[in-house]
Structures are given as structure tokens and as C-alpha cells.
N, C-alpha and C positions, 0 to 999 in steps of 0.2 A: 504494500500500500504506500502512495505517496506520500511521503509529511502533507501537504496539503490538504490532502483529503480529507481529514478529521474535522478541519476548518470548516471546509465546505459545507460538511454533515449539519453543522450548528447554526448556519442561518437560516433566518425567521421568514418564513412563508408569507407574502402580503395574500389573503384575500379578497379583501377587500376594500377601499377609501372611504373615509367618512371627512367629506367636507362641511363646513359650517355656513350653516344656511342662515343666518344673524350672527352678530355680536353677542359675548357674553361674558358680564362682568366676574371675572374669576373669584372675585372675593365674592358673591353667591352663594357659594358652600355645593358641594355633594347633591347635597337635597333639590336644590333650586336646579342644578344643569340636568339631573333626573328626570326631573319632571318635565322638562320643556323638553328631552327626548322624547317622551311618553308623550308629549301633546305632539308635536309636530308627525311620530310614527306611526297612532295610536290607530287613527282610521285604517291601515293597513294591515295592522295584525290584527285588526276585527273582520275583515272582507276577504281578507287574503291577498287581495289585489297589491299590486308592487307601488313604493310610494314613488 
């Protein structure tokens, strides 16, 4: 096996990007950027339909 190879093993798979569809004040907290995922996703995980 190459020395590299081991390297290679250990990179992280993108699949997929989440861009930000607003601004969001980082001091918010957890709770607060939670929830405006859930609002902005929410219709979609109810329908199934892709947002």
C-alpha cells in the first residue's frame, strides 16, 4: 500500500451543500437557527415534495 493511501481513506465525503437562504445572527443561540430550519424545511418533510 502506498503511504498515501491511508490519507486518502480519511477524507470526508461532501453530500451535500446547504446554503443560506437569509442572514442569521449567530448570537441567536442553537434554539433560534433550529427553528428557522424547521420553518423554512418544514412544508417539505410534510409533503415529501423537494424544497
Amino acid at each position: 500500500m502506498r503511504p498515501d493511501a491511508a490519507r486518502v481513506a480519511a477524507v470526508i465525503r461532501i453530500d451535500a451543500a446547504w446554503l443560506a437562504t437569509a442572514p442569521l445572527d449567530m448570537r441567536a443561540g442553537t434554539d433560534t437557527a433550529l427553528a428557522r430550519v424547521i420553518a423554512t424545511h418544514e412544508p417539505s418533510w410534510v409533503t415529501g415534495a423537494a424544497a
